[in-house]
C-alpha positions as CSV (number, residue, x, y, z in Angstrom):
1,X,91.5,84.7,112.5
2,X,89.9,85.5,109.3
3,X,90.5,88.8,107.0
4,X,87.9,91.5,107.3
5,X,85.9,92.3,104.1
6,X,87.4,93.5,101.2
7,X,86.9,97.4,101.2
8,X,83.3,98.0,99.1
9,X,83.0,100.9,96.4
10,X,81.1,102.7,98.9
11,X,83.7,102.5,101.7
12,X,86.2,103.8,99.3
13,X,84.2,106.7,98.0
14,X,84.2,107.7,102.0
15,X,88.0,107.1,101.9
16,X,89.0,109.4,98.4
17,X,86.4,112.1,100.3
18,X,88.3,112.1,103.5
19,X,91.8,111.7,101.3
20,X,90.5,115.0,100.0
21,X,90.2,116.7,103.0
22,X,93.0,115.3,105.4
23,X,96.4,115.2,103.6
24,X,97.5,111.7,104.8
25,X,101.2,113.0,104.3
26,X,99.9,115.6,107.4
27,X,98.2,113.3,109.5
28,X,98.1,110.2,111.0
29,X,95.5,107.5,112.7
30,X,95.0,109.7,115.7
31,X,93.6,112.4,113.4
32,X,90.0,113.0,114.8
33,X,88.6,112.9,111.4
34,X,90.3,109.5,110.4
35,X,88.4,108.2,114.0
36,X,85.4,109.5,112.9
37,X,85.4,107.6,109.2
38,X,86.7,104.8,110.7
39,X,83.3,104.7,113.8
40,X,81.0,105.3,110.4
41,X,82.4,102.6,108.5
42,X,82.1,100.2,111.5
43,X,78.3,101.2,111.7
44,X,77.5,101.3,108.3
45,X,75.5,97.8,107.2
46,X,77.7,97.5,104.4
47,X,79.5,94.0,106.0
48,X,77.2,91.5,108.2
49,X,78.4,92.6,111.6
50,X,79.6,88.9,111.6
51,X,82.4,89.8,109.1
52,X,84.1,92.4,111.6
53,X,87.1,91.2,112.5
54,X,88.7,92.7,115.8
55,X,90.4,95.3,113.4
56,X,87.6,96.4,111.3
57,X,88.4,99.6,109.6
58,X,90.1,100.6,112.2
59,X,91.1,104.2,112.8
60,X,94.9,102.6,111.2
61,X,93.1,100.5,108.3
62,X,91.4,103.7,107.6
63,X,94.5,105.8,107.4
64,X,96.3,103.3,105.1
65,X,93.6,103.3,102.9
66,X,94.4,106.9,102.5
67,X,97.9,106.3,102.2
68,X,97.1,103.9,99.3
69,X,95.8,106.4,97.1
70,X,98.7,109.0,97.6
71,X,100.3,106.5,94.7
72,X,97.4,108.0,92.4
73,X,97.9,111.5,93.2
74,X,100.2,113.5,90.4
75,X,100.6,115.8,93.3
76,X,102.7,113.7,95.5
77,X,106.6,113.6,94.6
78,X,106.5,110.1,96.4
79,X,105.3,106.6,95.4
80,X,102.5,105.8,98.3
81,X,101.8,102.7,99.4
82,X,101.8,100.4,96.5
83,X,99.3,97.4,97.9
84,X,96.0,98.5,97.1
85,X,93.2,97.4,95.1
86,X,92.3,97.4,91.7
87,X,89.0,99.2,92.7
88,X,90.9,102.3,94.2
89,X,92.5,102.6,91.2
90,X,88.9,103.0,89.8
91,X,87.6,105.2,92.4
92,X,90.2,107.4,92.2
93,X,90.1,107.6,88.2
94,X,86.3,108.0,88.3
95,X,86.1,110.9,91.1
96,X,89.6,112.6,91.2
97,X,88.9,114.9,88.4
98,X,86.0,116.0,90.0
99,X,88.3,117.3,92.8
100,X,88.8,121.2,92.2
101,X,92.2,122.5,93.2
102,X,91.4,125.4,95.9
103,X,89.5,122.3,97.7
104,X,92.8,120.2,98.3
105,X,96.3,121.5,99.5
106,X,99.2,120.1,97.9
107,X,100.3,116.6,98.6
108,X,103.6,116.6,99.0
């Protein structure tokens, strides 16, 4: 079976948003909000439909995702997951100072 798609910058902008209101730490894949990026992201023309593999950003796929940023955030003691992209890192650098601290609790 082939991989799905690489994440886009667009996807990931959609990720770092919900990262910012759902603390991953806090949640999990059965979080209604993590179903709901994942059924957008599945919709979105972003991928020919013929690139959706069985898995496609998948309420999981979606929730690691988030977990993949916790390794950006100065606000987490831990170390998050470690195998993400290079463009998180640049999603994360580009909008995360944009993030005002009353609108996200503390990682931890």
């Amino acid at each position: 079976m082939a991989r799905n798609p690489k994440w886009s910058r667009d996807e990931l902008i959609l990720a770092l948003d919900l990262y910012i209101i759902v603390n991953p730490v806090h949640t999990s894949d059965k979080n209604p909000e993590v179903i709901a990026i994942s059924e957008l992201l599945n919709v979105l023309p972003i991928h020919p439909y013929a690139e959706h593999g069985e898995k496609f950003r998948n309420a999981n796929g979606v929730y690691m995702k988030l977990c993949n940023f916790l390794r950006f955030d100065p606000n987490y003691s831990g170390t998050g997951l470690q195998r993400g992209s290079k463009l998180e890192e640049l999603i994360w650098n580009e909008f995360s100072n944009r993030i005002k601290p009353w609108e996200v609790s503390t990682v931890k």
